[in-house]
Each structure stands twice: as structure tokens, then as C-alpha cells.
N, CA and C atoms as a LAMMPS dump frame, in Angstrom:
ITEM: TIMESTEP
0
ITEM: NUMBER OF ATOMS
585
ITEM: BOX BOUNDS ff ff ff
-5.0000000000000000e+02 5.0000000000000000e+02
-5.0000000000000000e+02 5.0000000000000000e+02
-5.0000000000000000e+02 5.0000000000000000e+02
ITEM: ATOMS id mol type element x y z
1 1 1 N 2.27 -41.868 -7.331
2 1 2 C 1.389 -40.866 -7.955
3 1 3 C 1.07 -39.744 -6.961
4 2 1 N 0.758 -39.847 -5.582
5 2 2 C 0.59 -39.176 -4.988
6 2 3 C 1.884 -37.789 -4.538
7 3 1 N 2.769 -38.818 -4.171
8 3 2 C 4.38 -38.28 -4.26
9 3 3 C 4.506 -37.17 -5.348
10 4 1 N 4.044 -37.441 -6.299
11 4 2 C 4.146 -36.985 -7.763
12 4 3 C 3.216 -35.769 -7.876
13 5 1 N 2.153 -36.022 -7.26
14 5 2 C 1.241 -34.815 -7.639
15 5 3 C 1.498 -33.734 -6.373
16 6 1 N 1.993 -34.428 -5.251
17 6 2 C 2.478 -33.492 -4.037
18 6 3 C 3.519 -32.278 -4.479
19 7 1 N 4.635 -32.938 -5.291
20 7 2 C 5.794 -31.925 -5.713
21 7 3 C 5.256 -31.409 -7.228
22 8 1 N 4.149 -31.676 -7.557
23 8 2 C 4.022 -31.045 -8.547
24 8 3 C 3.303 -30.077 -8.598
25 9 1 N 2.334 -29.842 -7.071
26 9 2 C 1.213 -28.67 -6.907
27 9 3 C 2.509 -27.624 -5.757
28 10 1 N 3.548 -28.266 -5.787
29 10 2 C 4.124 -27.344 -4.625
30 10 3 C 5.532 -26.78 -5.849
31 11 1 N 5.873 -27.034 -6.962
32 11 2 C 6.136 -26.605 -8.125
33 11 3 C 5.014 -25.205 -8.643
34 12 1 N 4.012 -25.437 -8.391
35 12 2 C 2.951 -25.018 -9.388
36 12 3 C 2.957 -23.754 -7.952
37 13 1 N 2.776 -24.056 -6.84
38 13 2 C 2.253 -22.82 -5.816
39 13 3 C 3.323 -21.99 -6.154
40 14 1 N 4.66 -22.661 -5.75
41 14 2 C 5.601 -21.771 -5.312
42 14 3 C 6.109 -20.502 -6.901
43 15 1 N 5.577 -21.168 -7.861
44 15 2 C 5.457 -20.198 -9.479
45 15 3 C 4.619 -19.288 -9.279
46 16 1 N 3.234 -19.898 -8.784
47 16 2 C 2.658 -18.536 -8.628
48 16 3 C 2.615 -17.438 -7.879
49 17 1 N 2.998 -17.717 -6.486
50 17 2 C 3.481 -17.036 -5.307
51 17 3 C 4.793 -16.435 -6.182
52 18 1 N 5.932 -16.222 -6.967
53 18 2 C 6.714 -15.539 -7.397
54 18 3 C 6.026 -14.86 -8.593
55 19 1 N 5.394 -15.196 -9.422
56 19 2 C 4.578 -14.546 -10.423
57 19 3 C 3.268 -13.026 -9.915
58 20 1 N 3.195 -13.394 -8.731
59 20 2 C 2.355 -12.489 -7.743
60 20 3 C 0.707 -13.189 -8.531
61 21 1 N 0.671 -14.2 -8.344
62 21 2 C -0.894 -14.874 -8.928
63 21 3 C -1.29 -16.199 -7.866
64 22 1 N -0.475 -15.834 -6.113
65 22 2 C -0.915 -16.397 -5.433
66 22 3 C -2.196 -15.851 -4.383
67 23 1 N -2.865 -15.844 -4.49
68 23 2 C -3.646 -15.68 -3.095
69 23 3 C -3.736 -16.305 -1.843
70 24 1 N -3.377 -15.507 -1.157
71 24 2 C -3.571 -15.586 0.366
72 24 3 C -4.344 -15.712 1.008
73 25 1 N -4.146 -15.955 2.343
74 25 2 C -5.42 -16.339 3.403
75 25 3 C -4.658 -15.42 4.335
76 26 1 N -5.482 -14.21 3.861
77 26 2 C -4.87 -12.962 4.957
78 26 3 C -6.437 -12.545 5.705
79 27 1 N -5.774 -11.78 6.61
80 27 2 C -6.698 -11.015 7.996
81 27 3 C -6.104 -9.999 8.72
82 28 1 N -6.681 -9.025 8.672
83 28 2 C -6.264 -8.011 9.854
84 28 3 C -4.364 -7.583 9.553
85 29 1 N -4.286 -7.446 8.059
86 29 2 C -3.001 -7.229 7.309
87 29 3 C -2.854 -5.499 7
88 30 1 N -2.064 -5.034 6.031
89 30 2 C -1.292 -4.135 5.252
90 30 3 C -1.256 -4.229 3.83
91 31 1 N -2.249 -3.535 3.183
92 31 2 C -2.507 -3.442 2.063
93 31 3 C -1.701 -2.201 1.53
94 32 1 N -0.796 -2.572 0.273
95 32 2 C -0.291 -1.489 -0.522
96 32 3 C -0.268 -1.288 -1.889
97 33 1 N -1.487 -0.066 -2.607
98 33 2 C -1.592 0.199 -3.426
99 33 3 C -0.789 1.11 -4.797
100 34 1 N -0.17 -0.214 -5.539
101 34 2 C 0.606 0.974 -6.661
102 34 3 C 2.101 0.723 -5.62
103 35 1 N 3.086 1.034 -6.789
104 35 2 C 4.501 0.879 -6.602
105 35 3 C 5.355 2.512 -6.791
106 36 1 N 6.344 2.745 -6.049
107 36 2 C 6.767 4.181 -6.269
108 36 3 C 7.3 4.239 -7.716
109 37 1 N 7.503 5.567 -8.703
110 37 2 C 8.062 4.994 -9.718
111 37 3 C 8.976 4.983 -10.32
112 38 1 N 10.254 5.457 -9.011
113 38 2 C 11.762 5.07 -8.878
114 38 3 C 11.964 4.71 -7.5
115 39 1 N 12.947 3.481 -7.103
116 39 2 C 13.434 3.197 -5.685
117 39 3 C 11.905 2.097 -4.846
118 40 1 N 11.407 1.701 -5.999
119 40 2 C 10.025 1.05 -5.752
120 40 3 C 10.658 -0.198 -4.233
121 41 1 N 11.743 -0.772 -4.704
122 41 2 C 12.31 -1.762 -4.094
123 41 3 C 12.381 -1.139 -2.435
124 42 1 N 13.516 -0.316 -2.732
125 42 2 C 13.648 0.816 -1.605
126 42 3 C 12.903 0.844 -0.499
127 43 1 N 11.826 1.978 -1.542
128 43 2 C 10.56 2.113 -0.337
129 43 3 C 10.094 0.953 0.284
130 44 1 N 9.877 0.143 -0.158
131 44 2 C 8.831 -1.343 0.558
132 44 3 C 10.066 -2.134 1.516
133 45 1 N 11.099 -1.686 1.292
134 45 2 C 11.895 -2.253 2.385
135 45 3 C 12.106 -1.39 3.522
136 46 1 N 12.268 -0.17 3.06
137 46 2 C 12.238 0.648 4.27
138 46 3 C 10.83 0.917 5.02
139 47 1 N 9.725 1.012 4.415
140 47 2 C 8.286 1.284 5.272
141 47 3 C 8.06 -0.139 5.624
142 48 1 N 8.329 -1.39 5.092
143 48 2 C 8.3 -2.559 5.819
144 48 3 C 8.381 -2.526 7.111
145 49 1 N 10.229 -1.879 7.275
146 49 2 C 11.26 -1.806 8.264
147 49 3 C 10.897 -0.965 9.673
148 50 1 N 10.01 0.194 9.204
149 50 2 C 9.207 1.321 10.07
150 50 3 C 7.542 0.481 10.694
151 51 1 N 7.136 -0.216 9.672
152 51 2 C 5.737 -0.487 10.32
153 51 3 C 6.339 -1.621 11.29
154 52 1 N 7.146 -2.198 11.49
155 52 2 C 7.423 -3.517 11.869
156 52 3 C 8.276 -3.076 13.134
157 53 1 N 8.64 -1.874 13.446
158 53 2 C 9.031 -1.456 14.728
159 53 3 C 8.101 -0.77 15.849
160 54 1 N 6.979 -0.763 15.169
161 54 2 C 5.535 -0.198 16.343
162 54 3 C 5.17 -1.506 16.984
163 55 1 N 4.942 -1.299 18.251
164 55 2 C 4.321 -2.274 18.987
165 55 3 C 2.65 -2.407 18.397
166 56 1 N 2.515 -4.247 18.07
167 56 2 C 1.434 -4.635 17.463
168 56 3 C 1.241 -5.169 16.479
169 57 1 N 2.439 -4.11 15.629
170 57 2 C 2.686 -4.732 13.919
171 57 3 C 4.277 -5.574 13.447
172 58 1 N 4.949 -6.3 14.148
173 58 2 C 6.095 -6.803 14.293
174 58 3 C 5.712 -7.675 13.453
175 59 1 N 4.856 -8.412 13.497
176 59 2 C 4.593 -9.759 12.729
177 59 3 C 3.086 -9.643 11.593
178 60 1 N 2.979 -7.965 11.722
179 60 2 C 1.72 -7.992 10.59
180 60 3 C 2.561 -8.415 8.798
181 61 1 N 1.294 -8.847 8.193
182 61 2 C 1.618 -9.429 6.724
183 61 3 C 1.672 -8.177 5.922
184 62 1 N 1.987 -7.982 4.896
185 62 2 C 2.006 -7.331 4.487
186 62 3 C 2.084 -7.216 3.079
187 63 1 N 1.167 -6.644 2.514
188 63 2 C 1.263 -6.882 0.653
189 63 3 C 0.917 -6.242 -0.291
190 64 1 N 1.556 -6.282 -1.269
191 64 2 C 1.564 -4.952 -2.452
192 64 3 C 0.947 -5.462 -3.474
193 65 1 N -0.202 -4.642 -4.057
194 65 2 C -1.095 -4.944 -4.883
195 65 3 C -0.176 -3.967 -6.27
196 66 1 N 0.329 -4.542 -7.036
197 66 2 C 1.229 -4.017 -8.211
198 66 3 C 1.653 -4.418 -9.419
199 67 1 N 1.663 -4.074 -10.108
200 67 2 C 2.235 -4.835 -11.368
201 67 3 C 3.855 -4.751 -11.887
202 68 1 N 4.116 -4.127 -10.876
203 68 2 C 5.335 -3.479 -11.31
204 68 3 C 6.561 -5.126 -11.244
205 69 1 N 6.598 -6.085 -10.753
206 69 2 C 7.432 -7.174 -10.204
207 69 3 C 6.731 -8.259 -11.123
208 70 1 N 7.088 -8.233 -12.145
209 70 2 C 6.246 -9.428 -13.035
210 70 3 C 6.685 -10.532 -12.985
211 71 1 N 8.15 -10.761 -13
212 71 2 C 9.052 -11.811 -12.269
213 71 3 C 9.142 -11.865 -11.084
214 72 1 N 8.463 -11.621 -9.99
215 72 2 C 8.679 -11.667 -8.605
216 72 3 C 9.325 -10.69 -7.973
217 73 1 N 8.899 -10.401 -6.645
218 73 2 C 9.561 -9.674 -5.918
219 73 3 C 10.97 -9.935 -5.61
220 74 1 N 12.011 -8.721 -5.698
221 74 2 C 13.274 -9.35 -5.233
222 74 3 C 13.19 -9.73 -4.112
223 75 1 N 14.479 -10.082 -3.336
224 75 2 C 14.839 -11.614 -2.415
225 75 3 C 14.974 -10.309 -1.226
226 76 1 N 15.621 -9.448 -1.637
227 76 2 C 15.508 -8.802 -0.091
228 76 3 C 14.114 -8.228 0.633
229 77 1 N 12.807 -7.94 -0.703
230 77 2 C 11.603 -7.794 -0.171
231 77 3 C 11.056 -8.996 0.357
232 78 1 N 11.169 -10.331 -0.361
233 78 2 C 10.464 -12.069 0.109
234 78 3 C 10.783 -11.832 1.649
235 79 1 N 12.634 -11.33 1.55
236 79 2 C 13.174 -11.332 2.883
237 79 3 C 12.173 -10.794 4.266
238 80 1 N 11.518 -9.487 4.126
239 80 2 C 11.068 -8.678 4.478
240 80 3 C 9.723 -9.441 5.202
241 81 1 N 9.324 -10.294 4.453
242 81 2 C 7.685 -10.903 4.895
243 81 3 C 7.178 -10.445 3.82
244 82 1 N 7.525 -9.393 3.204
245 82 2 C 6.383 -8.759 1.678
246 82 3 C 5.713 -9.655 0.822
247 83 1 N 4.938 -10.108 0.611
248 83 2 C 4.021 -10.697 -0.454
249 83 3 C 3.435 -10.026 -1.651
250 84 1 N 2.989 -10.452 -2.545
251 84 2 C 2.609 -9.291 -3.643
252 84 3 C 1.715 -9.876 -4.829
253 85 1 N 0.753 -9.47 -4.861
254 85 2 C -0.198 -9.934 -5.874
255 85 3 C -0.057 -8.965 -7.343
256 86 1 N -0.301 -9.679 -8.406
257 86 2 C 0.081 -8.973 -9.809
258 86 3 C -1.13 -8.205 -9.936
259 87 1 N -1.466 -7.235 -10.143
260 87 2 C -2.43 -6.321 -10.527
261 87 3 C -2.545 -5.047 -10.44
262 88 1 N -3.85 -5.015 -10.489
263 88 2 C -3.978 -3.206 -10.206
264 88 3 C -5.243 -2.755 -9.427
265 89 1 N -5.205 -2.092 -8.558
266 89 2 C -5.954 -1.366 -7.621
267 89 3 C -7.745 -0.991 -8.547
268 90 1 N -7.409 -0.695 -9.673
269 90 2 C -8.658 -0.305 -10.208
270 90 3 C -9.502 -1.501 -11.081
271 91 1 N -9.309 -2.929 -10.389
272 91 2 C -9.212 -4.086 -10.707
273 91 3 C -9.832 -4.72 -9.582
274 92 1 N -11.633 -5.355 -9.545
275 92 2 C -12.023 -5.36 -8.517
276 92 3 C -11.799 -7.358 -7.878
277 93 1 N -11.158 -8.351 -9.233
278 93 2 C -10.819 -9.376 -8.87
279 93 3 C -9.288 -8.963 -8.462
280 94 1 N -8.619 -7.953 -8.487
281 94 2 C -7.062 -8.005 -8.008
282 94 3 C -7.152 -7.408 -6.086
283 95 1 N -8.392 -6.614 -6.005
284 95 2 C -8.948 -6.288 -4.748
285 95 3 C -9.419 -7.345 -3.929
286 96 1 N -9.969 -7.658 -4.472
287 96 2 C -10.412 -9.596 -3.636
288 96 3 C -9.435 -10.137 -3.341
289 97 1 N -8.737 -10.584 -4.274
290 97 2 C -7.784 -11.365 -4.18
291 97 3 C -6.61 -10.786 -2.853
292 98 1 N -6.604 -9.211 -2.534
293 98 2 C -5.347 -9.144 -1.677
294 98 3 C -6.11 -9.005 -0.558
295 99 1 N -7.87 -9.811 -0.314
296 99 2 C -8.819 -9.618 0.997
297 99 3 C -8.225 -7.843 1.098
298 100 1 N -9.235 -7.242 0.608
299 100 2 C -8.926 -5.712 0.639
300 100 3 C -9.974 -5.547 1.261
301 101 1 N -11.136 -6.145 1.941
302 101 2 C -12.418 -6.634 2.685
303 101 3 C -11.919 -6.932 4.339
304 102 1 N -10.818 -7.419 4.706
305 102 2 C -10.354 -7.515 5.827
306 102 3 C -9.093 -7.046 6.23
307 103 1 N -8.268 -6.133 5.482
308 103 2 C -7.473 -5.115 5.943
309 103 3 C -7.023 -4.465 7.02
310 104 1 N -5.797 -4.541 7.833
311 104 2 C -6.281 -3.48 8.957
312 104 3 C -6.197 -1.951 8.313
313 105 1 N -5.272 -2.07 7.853
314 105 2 C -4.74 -0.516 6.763
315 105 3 C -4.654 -0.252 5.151
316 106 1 N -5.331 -0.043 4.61
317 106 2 C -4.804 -0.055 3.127
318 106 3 C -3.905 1.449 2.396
319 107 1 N -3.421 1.28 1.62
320 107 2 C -2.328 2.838 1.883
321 107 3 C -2.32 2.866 -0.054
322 108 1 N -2.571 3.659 -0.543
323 108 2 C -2.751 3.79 -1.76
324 108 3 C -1.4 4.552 -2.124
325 109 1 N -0.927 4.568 -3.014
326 109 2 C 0.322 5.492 -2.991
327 109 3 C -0.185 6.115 -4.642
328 110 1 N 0.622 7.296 -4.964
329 110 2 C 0.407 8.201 -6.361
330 110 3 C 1.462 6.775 -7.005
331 111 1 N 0.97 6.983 -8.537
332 111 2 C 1.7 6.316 -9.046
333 111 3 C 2.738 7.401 -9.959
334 112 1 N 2.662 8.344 -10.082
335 112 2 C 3.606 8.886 -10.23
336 112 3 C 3.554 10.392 -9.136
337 113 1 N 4.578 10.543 -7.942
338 113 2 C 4.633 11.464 -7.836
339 113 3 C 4.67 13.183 -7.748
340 114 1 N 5.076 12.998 -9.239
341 114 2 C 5.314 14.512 -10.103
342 114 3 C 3.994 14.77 -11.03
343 115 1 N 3.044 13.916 -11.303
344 115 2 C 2.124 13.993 -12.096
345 115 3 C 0.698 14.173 -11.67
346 116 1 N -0.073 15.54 -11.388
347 116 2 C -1.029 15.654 -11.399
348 116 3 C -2.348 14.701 -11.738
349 117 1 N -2.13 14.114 -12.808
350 117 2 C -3.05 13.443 -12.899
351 117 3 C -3.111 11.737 -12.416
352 118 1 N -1.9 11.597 -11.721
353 118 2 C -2.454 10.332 -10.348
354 118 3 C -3.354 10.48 -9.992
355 119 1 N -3.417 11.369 -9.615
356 119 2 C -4.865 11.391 -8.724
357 119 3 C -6.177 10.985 -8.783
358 120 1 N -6.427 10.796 -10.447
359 120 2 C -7.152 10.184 -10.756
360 120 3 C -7.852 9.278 -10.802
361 121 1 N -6.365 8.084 -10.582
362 121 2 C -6.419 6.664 -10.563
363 121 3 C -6.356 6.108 -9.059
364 122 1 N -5.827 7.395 -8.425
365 122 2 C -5.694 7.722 -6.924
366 122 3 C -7.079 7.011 -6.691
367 123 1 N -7.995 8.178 -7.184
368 123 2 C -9.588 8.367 -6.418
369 123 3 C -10.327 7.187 -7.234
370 124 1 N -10.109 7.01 -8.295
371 124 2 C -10.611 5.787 -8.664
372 124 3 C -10.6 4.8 -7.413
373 125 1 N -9.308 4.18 -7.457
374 125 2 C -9.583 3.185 -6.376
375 125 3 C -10.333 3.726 -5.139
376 126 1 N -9.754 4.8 -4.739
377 126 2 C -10.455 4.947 -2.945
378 126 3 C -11.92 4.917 -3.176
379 127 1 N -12.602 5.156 -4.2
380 127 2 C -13.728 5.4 -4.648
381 127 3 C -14.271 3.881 -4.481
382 128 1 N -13.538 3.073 -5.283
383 128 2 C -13.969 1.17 -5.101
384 128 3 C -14.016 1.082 -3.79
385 129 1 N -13.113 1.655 -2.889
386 129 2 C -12.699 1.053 -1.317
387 129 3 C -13.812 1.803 -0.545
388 130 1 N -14.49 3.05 -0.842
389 130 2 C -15.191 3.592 -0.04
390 130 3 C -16.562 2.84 -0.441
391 131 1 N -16.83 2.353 -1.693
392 131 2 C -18.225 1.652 -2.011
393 131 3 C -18.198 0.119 -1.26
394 132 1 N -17.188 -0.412 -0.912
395 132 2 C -16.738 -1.016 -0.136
396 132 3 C -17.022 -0.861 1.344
397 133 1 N -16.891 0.102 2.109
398 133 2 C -16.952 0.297 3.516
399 133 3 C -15.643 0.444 4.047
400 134 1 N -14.654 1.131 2.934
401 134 2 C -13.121 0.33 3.682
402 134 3 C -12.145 1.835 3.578
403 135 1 N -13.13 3.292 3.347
404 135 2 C -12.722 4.192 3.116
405 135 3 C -12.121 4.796 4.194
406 136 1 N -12.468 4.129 5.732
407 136 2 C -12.208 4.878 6.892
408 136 3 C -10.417 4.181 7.285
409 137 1 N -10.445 2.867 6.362
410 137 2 C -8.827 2.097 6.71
411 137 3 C -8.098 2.74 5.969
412 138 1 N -8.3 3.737 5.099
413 138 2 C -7.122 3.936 3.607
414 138 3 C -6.641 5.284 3.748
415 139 1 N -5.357 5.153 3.576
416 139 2 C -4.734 6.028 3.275
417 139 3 C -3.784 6.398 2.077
418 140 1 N -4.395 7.957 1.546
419 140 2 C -4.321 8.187 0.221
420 140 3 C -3.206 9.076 0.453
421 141 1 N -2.225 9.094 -1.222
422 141 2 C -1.527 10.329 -1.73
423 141 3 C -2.083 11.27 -2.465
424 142 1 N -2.13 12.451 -2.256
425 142 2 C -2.374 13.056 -3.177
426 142 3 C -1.838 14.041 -3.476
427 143 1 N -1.534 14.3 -5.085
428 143 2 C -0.208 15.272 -5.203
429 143 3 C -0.855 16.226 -5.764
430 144 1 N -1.895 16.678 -5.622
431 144 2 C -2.451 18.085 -5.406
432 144 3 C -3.762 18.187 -4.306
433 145 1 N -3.116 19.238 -3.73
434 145 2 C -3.325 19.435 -2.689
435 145 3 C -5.075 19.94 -2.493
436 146 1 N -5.664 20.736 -3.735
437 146 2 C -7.057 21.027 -3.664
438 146 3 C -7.666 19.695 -4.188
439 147 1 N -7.079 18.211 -4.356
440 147 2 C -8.12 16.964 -4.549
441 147 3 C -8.041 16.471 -3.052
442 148 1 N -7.738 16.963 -2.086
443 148 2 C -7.752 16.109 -0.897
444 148 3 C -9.01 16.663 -0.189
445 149 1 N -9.617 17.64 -0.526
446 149 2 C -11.344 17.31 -0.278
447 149 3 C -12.075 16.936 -0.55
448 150 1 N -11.665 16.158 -1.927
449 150 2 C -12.29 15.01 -2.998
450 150 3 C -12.604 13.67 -2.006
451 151 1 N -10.992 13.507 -1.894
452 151 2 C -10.627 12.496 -0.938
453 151 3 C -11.768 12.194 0.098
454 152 1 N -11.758 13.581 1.112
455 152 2 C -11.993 13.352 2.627
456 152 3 C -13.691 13.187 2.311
457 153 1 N -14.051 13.384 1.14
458 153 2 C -15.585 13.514 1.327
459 153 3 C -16.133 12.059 0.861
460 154 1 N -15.163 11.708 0.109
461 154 2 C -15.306 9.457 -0.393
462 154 3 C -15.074 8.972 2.072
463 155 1 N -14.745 10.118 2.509
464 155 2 C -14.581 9.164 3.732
465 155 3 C -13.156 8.659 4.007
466 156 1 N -12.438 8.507 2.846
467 156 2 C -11.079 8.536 3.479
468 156 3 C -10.104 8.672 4.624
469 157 1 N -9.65 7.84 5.363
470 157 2 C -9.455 8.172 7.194
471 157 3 C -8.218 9.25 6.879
472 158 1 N -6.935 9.182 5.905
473 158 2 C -5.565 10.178 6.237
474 158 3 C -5.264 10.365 4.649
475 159 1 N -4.96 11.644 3.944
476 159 2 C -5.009 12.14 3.049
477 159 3 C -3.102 12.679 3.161
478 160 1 N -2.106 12.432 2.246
479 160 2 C -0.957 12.841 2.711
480 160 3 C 0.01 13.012 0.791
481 161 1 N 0.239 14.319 0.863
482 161 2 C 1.11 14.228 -0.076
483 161 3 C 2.472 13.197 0.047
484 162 1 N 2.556 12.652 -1.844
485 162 2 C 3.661 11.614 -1.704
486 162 3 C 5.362 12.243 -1.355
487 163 1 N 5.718 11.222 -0.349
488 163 2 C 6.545 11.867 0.365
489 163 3 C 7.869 9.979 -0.015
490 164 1 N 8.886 10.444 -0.796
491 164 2 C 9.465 8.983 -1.379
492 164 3 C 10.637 9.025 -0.402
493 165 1 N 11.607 10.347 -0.199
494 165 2 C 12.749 9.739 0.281
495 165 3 C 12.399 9.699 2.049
496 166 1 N 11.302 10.235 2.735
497 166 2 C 10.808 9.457 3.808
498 166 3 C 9.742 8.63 4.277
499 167 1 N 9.72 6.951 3.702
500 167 2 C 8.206 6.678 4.287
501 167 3 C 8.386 6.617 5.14
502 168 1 N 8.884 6.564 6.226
503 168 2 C 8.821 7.068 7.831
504 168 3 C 7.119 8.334 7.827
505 169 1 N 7.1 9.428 7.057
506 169 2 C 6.343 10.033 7.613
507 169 3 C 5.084 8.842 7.268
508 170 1 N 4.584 7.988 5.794
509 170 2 C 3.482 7.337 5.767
510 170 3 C 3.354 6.693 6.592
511 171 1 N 4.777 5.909 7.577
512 171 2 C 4.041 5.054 8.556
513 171 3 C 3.414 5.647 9.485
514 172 1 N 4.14 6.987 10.014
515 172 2 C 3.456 7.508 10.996
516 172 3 C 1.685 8.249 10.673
517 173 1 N 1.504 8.464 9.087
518 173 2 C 0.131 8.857 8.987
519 173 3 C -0.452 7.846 8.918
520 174 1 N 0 6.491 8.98
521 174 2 C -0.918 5.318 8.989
522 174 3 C -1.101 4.485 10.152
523 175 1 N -0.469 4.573 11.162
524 175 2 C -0.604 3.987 12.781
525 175 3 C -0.979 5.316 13.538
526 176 1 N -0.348 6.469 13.055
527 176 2 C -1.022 7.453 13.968
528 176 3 C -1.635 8.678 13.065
529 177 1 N -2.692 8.608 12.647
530 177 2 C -3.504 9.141 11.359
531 177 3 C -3.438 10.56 12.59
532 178 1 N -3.216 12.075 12.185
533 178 2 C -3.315 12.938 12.492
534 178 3 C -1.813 13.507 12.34
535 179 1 N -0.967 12.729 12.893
536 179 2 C 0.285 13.218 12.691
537 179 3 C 1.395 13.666 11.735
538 180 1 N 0.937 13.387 10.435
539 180 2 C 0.955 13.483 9.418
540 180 3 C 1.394 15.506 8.999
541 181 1 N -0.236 15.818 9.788
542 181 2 C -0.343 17.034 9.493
543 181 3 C 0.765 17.817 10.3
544 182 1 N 1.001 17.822 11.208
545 182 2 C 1.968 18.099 11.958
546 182 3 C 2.962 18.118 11.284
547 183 1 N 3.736 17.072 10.665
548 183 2 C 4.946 17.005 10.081
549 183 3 C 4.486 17.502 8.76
550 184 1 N 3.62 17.792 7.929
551 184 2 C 3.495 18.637 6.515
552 184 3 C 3.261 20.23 6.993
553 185 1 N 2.919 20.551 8.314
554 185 2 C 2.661 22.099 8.681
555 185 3 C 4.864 22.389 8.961
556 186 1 N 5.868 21.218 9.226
557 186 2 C 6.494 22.17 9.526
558 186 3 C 7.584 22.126 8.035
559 187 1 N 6.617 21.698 7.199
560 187 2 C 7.76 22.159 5.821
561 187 3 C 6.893 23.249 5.168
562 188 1 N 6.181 24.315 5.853
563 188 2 C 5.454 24.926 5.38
564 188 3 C 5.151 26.369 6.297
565 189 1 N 4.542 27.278 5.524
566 189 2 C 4.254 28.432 6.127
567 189 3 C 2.93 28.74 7.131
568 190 1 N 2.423 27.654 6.259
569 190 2 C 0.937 28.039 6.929
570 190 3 C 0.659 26.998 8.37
571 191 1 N 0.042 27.879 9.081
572 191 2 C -0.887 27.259 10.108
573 191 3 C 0.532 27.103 10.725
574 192 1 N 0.869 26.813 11.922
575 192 2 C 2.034 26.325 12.668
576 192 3 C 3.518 26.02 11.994
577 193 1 N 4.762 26.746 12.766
578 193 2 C 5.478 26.499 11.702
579 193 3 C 6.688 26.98 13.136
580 194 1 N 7.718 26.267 12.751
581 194 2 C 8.717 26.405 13.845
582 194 3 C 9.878 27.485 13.294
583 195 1 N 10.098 28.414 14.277
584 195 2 C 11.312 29.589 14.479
585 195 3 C 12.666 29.001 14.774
């Protein structure tokens, strides 16, 4: 009986851990809000691949708060270390559940790129995370550019338009929050700009 109930709760974990309806016993992790909404796979393997080459974060956890993987994450993200809880950011038992309370970074992404009105659902959440105390860890997209004083005034630590075919630049606005701007001043006219 015991035998029996051993392979039958490790049946039952390992369903929910692929269903994304496991919770973790995380700390001092990588929180990721919302899925891109083409190349979703992509991105989380490649910004995996970038946070995991800074000295410090080689072995940080890392996990996507999403609904997008209802059958589980594919095998090359499991591969990755990625974990992933089923939900949604504007969902304050799907926030618990990914310890969005002990975070080192949380990174919100637009859920749709091209669509103005992400932002919405954007600030929704940062809005939960700043009533929280957790506004100074997060880093937001925002795909218009006059809501990112919306942003900075919830307290928000790095504010960064969504940028899909490089998360290279999110890792760098999220281990080195400032740098960001730097690399958005040189696809641009204003303020500093290279000859």
C-alpha cells in the first residue's frame, strides 16, 4: 500500500508539474510574465540561454507565469531548467503560487507586441506587484512609449519597449537596469545617437 501510494502521488506530481498546476518551493528566482505571441518557445530558450551566462545566475530557477502551454512546456524549454505555472499575471492565487513575494527579478512582457492596448494588462499587473512591494524587482514592456511614466510612477525599477527578435537586450535591462536606455537611444534620433 505504501509502494502504491508512493508511485501514485509521483504519477499525480509529475501531471501536474507538466499541466503547469505545480507549485514550487522557489527563492531568490526569475519570474516571467505573459508569453510572446509568436516564437513564444524561442524567446524563453534564448533569454534562458543569456540570463544563464552572467556570473551569479548560471543556476538561477526560472519560471513563466502563462497560459499559453496547457499541455506542458516543450522538452527543449523542461531542457532549459524552465518551469511554468498555468495562469495569468492579473490572477493574485497564480502570483502566489510562482512566490512572486520572493523574486529576485520579475519581467512582465506585452502580450501582444503590436497592440497598444497591452499595456493595460501590462499595468494591471505591475500595479498588483507594486501594492505588493515588488515594483522596484519588475521589469515592464511597454509598447507605447507615453505609458512608461505610468509605469515609473507605480515604482517600477526598468521600463523597455518589447523587443522579440533580441532578448539579449531584456537580459541586459534586467541584470543591468540602465542599459537598456543606451541601446534604445542608438535605434533612435533623440538624445545620443552614433555617426
Amino acid at each position: 500500500l505504501i509502494i502504491s501510494d508512493f508511485i501514485e502521488y509521483r504519477f499525480y506530481r509529475r501531471e501536474r508539474i507538466l499541466q503547469g498546476r505545480w507549485i514550487y518551493k522557489m527563492k531568490d528566482h526569475i519570474v516571467i510574465i505573459n508569453t510572446p505571441r509568436h516564437g513564444g518557445e524561442q524567446y524563453f530558450h534564448r533569454i534562458a540561454r543569456q540570463i544563464r551566462q552572467n556570473p551569479g545566475y548560471e543556476t538561477i530557477p526560472i519560471q513563466i507565469l502563462t497560459r499559453q502551454f496547457p499541455d506542458g512546456l516543450p522538452p527543449e524549454l523542461r531542457d532549459s531548467g524552465i518551469t511554468h505555472f498555468h495562469g495569468t499575471g492579473n490572477d493574485d492565487f497564480a502570483l502566489k503560487a510562482v512566490h512572486a513575494g520572493d523574486p529576485r527579478h520579475i519581467i512582465i512582457l506585452a502580450t501582444d507586441e503590436t497592440d497598444r492596448t497591452s499595456d493595460s494588462l501590462t499595468f494591471d499587473i505591475a500595479h498588483r506587484l507594486a501594492d505588493a512591494n515588488l515594483a522596484s524587482r519588475t521589469t515592464v514592456e511597454a509598447v507605447m512609449d507615453e505609458n512608461r511614466k505610468r509605469f515609473a510612477e507605480l515604482g517600477v525599477r526598468t521600463i523597455i519597449r518589447p523587443v522579440r527578435t533580441y532578448p539579449e537586450i531584456m537580459v541586459r535591462a534586467v541584470i543591468a537596469p540602465g542599459s537598456e536606455k543606451v541601446l534604445e537611444d542608438l535605434f533612435n534620433y533623440d538624445n545620443d545617437h552614433p555617426h
